[in-house]
N, C-alpha and C positions, 0 to 999 in steps of 0.2 A: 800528854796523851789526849788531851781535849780537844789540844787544835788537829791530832793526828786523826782522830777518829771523826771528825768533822766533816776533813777532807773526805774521806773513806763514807762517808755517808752522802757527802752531796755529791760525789764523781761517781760511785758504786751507785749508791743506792736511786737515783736516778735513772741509769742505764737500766736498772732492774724494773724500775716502774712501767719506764716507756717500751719495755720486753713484755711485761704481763710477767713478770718476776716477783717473788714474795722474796722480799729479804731481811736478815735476822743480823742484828749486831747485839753478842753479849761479852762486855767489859767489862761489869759488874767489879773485879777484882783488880784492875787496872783504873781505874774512874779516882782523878785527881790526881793522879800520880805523876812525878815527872822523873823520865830515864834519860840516862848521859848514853847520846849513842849518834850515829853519823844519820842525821834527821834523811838527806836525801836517797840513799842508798835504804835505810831502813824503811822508806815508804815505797818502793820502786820494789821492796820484794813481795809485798802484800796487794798493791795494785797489781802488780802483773799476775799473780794468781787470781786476783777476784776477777779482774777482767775477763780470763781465759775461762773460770768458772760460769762468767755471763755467757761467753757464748758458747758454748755447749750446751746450756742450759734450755730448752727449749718453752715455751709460752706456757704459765700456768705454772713452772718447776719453783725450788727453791734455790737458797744459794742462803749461809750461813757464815760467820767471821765472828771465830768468839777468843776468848784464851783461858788458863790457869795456869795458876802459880804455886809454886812448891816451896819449903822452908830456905830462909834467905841464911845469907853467913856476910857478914858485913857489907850490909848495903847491898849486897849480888843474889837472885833472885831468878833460878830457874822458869821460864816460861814457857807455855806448849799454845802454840796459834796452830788455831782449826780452822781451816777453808772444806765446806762442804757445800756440794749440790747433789743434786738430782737430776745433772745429765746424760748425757749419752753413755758417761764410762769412756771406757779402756779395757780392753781383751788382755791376758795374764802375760803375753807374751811382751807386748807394748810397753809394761807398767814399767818395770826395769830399764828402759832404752827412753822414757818419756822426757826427761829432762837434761840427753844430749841436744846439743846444739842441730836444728832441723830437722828435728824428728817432728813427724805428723802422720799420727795410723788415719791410713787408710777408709775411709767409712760412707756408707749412700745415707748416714740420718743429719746430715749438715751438708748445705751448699756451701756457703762459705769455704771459700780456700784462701784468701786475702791475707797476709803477713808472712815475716821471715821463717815464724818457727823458731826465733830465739827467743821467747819469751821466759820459758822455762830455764833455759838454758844459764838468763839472766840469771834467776833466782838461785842453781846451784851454786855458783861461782859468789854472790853475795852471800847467801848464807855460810859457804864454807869463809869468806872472808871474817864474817860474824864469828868464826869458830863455833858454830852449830853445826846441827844436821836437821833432816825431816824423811818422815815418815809416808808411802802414799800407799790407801787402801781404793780398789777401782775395781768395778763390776760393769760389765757392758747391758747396757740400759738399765741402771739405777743408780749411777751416781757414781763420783768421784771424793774420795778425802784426803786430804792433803796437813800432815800437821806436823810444823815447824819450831825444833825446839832452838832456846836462845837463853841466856842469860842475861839478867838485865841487870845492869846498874842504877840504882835507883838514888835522886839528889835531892836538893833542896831547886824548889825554881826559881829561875832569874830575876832579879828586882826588878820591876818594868820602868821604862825612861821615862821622864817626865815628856808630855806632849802639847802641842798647842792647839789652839781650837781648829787645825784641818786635821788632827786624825792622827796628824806622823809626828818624829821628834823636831825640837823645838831647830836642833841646827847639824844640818851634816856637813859644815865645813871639812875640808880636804879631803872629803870623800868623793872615790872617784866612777864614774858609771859610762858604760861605752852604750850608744842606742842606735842598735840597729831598724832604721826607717828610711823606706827608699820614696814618702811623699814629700815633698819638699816644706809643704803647710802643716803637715803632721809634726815631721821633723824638729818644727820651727820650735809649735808651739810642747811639744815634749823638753825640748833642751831647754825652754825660758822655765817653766816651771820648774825642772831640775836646782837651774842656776838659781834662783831666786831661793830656793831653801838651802843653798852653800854648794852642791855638788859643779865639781869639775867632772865637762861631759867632752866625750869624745863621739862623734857622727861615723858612721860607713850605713853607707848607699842600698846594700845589699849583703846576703850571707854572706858571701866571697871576703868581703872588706871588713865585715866584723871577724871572721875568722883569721885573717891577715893581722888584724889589728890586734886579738888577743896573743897570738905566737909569736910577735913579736914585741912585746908587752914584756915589762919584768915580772918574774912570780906574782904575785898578789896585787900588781898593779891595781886591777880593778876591782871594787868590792860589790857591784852586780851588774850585769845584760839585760839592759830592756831589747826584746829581741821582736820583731815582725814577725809573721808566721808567712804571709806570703809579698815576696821580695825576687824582683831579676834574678837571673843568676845562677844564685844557691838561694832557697826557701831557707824560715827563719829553723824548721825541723832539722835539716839537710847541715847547718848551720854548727846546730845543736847538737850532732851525732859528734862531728869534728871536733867540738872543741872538748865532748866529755871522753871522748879517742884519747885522749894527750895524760895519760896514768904515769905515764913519766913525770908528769908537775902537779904536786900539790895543790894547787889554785883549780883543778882540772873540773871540780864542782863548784866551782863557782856560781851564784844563784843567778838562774837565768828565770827570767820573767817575761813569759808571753804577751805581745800586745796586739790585741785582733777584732776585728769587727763580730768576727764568729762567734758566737758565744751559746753554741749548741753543747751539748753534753758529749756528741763524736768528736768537735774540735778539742775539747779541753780532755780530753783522753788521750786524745794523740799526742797533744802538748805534754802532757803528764808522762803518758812511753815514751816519748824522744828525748827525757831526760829535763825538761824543764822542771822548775820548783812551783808554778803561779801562772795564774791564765788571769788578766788585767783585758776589760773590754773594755774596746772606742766605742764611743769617743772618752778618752781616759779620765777616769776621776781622781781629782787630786787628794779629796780624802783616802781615796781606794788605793793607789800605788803609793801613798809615801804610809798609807798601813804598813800594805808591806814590805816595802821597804822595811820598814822597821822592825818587821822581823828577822829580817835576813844580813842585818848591818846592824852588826853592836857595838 
């Protein structure tokens, strides 16, 4: 829950700063705890509501992310996650239809019209996967609440690998990593570093070729995508739609790893909704990516 609510602080709570956002994290009851749960997909339903909660939000509002917990029965531990702001709302008619797939009420208090309109849509279909539900209470111009119940498995956490003085583990032999970079000198020096701490790397040019290259790949071939964000072709986002498309294959979340010059708080949001797991900025540091690497390869 540490590293989860980390993320949640420096993706959220950033967006919220540079808005004139006050924003509130309370996990008080969560805090040290570690749950057995599909890490990517479980963070993909909370960002997408806080985000959505930012913009509605208008300068000066708030925007809150707390939980509680209810009495557990072996190890399993009802949870209630609260997303609340104080934007714009939702009209009573809207609230019901709000988290079909491109629904968007109507409204003159936001310019913005920018995105699918799947966002929500996302989080129904993950939380029923979750076998949960959520709850939304909305009043037009005082806010929206949004609270998500889940049950949580609660574990012991993972021994941590021993590491060498750059950061990451000491050897990823036979570990295999495909990197999508379409500079040639970038390219170079990504796959030397790779190889030099044991990984077998595979090169494409562009999205088109990394997503070629993963479909035709066996199951679990690869164990993560260092992936460009912009690339001929297919971009590295475009890339990343495709290959989390593929729910036919198990391997379909594979950890993808953004690598980009960009390293503003809109690019690493948008890396974050397109499904990637990690925004890694150029010029890359080698302590920085074989971190995490190392979280994402055990």
């Amino acid at each position: 829950m540490e590293e989860f609510l980390e993320s949640i602080d420096r993706i959220i709570g950033n967006q919220c700063k540079s808005k004139g956002i006050t924003f509130h994290l309370n996990f008080d009851e969560l805090k040290g705890k570690t749950i057995l749960t599909d890490k990517l997909r479980f963070g993909q339903i909370f960002m997408n509501l806080l985000s959505n909660a930012v913009k509605y939000t208008p300068e000066g509002g708030e925007v809150s992310f707390g939980v509680t917990t209810g009495p557990g029965v072996k190890g399993v531990r009802q949870a209630v996650f609260c997303v609340q702001d104080t934007g714009i709302g939702m009209a009573p008619e809207f609230v019901s239809q709000a988290f079909d797939a491109f629904s968007q009420e109507r409204t003159n208090s936001i310019d913005e019209r920018s995105g699918s309109g799947l966002g929500l849509s996302i989080v129904k279909q993950l939380v029923e996967l979750f076998k949960g539900h959520y709850e939304v209470d909305s009043s037009v111009g005082k806010g929206t609440t949004i609270r998500v119940f889940l049950d949580l498995t609660y574990t012991e956490p993972r021994e941590k690998k021993s590491v060498s003085e750059h950061g990451g583990l000491k050897d990823f032999e036979g570990r295999r990593v495909l990197v999508a970079e379409d500079q040639p000198l970038n390219a170079k020096i990504i796959c030397r570093m790779l190889e030099k701490r044991g990984f077998t790397v595979e090169l494409a040019e562009n999205g088109r070729q990394a997503v070629e290259a993963y479909e035709k790949a066996a199951i679990g071939w690869f164990d993560a995508i260092l992936m460009d964000v912009r690339m001929p072709e297919m971009d590295g986002i475009e890339a990343t739609h495709r290959i989390r498309e593929h729910r036919e294959r198990p391997d379909c979340y594979v950890p993808i790893i953004a690598t980009t010059a960009n390293a503003f708080v809109e690019d690493k949001m948008m890396c974050l909704k397109a499904g990637m797991n990690e925004h890694v900025s150029k010029p890359i540091s080698g302590k920085e990516l074989f971190g995490c690497l190392t979280k994402y390869i055990k």
